[in-house]
C-alpha positions in Angstrom: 0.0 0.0 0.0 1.2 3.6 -1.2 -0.4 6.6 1.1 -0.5 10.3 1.9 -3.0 12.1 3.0 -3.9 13.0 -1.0 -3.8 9.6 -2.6 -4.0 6.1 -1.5 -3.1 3.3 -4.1 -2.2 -0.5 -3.9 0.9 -1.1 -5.3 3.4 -4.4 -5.7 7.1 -3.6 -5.3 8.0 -6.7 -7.8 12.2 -6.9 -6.6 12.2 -10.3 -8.3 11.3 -8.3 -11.9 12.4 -5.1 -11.2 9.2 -3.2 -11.4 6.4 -1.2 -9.7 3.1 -2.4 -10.4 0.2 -0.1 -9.3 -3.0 -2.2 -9.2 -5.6 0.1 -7.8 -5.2 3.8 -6.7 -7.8 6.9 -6.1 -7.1 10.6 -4.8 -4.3 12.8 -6.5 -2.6 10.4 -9.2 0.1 13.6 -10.0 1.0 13.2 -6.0 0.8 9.5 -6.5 3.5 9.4 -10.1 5.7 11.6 -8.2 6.2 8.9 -5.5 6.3 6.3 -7.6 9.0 6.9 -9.5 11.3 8.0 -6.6 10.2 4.6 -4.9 11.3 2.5 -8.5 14.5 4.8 -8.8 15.6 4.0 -5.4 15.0 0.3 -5.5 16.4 0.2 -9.2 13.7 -0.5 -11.0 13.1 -0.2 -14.8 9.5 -0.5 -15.3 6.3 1.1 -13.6 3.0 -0.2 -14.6 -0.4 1.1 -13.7 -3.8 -0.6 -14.2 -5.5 2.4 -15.0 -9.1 3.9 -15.4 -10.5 5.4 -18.5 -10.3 8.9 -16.8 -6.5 8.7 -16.7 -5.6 8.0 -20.1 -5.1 10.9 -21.4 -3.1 11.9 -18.0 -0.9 9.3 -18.2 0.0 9.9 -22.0 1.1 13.0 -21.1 3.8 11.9 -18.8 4.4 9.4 -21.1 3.0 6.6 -20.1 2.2 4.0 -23.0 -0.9 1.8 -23.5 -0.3 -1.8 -24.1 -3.1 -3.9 -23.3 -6.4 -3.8 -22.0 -8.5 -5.8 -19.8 -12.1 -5.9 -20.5 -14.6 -5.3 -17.3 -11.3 -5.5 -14.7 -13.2 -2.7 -12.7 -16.3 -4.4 -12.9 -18.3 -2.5 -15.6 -14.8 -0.4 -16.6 -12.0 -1.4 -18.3 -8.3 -1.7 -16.6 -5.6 -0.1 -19.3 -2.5 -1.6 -18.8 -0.1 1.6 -18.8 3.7 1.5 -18.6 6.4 3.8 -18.5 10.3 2.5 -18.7 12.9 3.3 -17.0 15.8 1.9 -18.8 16.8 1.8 -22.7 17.4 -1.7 -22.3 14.2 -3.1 -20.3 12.7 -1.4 -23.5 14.5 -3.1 -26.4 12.6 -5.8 -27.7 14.0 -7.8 -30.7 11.0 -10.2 -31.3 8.1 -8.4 -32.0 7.1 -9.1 -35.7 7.5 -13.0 -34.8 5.8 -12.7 -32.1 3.3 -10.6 -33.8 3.1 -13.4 -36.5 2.4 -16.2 -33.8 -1.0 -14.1 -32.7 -1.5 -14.0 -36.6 -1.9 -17.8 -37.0 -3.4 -18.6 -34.2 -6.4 -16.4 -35.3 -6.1 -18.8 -38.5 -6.8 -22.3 -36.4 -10.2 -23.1 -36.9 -11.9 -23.4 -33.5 -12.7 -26.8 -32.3 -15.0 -28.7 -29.8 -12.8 -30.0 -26.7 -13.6 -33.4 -25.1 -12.4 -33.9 -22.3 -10.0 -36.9 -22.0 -11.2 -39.7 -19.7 -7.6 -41.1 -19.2 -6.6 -38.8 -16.7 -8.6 -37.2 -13.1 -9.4 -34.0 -13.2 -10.0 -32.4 -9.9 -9.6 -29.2 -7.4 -6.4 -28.9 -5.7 -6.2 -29.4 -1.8 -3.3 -28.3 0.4 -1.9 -31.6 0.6 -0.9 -31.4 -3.6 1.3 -28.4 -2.8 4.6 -30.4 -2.5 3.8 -32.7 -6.4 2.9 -29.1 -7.9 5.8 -27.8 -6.8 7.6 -30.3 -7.9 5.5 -30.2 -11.4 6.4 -26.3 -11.5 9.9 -26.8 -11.1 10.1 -29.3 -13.8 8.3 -27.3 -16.5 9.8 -23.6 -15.3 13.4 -23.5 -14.6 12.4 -19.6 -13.3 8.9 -18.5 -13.0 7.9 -14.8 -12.0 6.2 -16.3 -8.6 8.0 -18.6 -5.6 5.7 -21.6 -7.4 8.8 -24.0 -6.7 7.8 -23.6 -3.1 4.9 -25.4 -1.6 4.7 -23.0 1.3 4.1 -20.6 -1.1 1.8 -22.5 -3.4 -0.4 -23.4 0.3 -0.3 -19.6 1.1 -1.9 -18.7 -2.5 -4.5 -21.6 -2.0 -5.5 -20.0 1.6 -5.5 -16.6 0.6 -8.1 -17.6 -2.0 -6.4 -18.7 -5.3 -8.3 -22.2 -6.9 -5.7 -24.5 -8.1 -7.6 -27.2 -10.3 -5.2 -30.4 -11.8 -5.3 -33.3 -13.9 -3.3 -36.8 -12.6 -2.1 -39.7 -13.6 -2.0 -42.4 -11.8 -0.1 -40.4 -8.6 1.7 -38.3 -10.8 0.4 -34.4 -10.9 0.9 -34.2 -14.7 -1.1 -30.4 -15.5 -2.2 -27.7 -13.4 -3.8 -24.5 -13.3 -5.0 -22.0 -11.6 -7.5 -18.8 -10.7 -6.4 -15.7 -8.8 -9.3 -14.1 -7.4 -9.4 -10.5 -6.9 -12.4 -9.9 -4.5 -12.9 -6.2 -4.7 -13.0 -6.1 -8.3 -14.8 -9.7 -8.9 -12.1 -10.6 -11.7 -9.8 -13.5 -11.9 -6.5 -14.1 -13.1 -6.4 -17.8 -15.4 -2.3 -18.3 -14.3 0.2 -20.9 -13.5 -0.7 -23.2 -16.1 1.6 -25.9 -16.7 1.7 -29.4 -18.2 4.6 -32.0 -18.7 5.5 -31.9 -22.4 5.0 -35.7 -22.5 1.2 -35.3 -22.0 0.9 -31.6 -23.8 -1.0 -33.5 -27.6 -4.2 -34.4 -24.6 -5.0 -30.6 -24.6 -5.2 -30.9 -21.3 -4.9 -26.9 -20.3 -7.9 -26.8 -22.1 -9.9 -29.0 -19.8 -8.5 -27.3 -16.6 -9.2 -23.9 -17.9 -13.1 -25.0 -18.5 -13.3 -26.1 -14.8 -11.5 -22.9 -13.4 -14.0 -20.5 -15.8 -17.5 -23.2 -14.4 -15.8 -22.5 -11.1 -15.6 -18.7 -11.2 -18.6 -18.5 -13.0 -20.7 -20.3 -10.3 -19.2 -17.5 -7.5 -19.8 -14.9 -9.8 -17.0 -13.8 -11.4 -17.2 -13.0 -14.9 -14.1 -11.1 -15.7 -11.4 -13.6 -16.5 -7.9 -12.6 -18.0 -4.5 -14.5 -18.6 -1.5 -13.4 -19.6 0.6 -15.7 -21.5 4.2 -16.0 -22.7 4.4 -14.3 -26.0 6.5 -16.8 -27.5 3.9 -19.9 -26.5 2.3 -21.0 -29.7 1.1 -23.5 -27.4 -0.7 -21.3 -24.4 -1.6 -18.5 -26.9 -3.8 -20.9 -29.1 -5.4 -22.8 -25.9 -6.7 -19.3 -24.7 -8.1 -18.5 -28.5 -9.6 -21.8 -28.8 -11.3 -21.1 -25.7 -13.0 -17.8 -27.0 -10.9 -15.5 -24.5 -9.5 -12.3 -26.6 -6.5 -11.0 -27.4 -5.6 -7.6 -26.3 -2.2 -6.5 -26.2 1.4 -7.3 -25.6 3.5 -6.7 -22.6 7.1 -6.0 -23.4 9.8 -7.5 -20.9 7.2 -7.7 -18.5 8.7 -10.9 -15.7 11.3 -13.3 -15.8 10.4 -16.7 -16.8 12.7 -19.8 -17.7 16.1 -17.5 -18.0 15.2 -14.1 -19.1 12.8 -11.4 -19.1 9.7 -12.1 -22.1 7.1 -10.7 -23.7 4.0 -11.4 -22.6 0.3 -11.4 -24.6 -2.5 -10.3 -22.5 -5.8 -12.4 -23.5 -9.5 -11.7 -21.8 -13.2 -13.4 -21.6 -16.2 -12.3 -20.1 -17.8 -15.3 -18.6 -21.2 -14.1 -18.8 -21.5 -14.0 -22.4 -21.5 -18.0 -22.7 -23.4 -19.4 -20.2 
């Protein structure tokens, strides 16, 4: 939490990625940019981000802010515009674009097809006693990953603080998982941490869990459901399009995963509109 007596915001000082993230602020937003960037510059940050309102766009722009993707109903009704504003010539560069630009590109070429679920594996939600196999499943499908997920202390703190972990086994083995982080003020959910063992990945079994997570949110009410995927993941990109969720915008070296900081596409559904 950022305060004065002018502003109050929620903000995530994100050492791990070397950024400021400001999720949700009201009050003065000049007082609240001023503070921001001396609280990035002294912890050596190089990127600020700020889920914004509609109000602000125009504010931002003028301290040079730039848009690059949107969330759909984040705010309930409102949108969130994901603004950013770097603080480094090298956080950024980006030397990938156009391919990645191209992956988006034929994934809107796939023709959309009707998932079955397969019956050779149990699909189910994930208790507190799974955190140790999906650490150990994190570990071996992320050598780094933006979030402690290599920890099951970590993984049972997420699960108590309210995020829904769903998972598909075989036999005893904890071969795909996924999973929803809720936010409760704003009713919108976060489709993240999916990963599946690359001997199992032709089952399409990210598809399955995703369906469980969105029946799941749907039946508490929360209809705003986002993911944000690595830019370079045919694989992840097309699961989300198959799935009818939208694709609206790019993050540039947003987080570290595997060795370096990526690109990441933002993709969002509105649950309502299907069920």
């Amino acid at each position: 939490m950022l305060a004065k007596k002018d502003y109050r915001a929620d903000a995530v000082l994100d050492y791990f990625n070397k950024r400021l993230r400001i999720d949700d602020y009201r009050g003065n937003t000049e007082s609240l940019l001023t503070d921001a960037y001396k609280l990035a510059s002294d912890n050596s940050f190089t990127k600020v981000i700020v889920k914004a309102k509609a109000c602000d766009i125009t504010f931002l722009l003028k301290h040079q802010f730039q848009l690059e993707a949107i969330i759909k109903n984040y705010f309930h009704s409102d949108d969130a515009y994901f603004f950013t504003k770097y603080l480094s010539e090298e956080r950024r560069k980006t030397d990938c674009w156009t391919k990645q630009d191209s992956i988006v590109t034929s994934i809107y070429e796939k023709k959309k097809t009707v998932h079955v679920q397969s019956a050779a594996f149990l699909f189910r939600t994930a208790e507190e006693h799974d955190a140790k196999k999906l650490a150990e499943l994190y570990r071996a499908v992320f050598e780094v990953y933006p979030t402690p997920l290599h920890s099951s202390d970590y993984i049972q703190k997420t699960m108590r603080d309210g995020t829904i972990y769903y998972l598909a086994e075989k036999g005893d083995n904890i071969v795909s998982a996924a999973s929803a982080e809720i936010n409760s003020a704003y009713h919108n959910a976060e489709i993240t941490d999916c990963a599946t063992l690359p001997e199992v990945r032709k089952h399409k079994l990210m598809r399955s869990l995703i369906l469980l997570l969105e029946q799941k949110l749907f039946e508490n009410g929360i209809f705003c459901a986002y993911s944000i995927a690595r830019a370079d993941s045919f694989g992840m990109n097309a699961v989300l399009h198959q799935l009818d969720y939208e694709y609206t915008g790019r993050l540039t070296n947003n987080c570290v995963i595997s060795t370096d900081l990526e690109n990441m596409n933002v993709w969002c559904k509105d649950l309502s509109a299907g069920n």
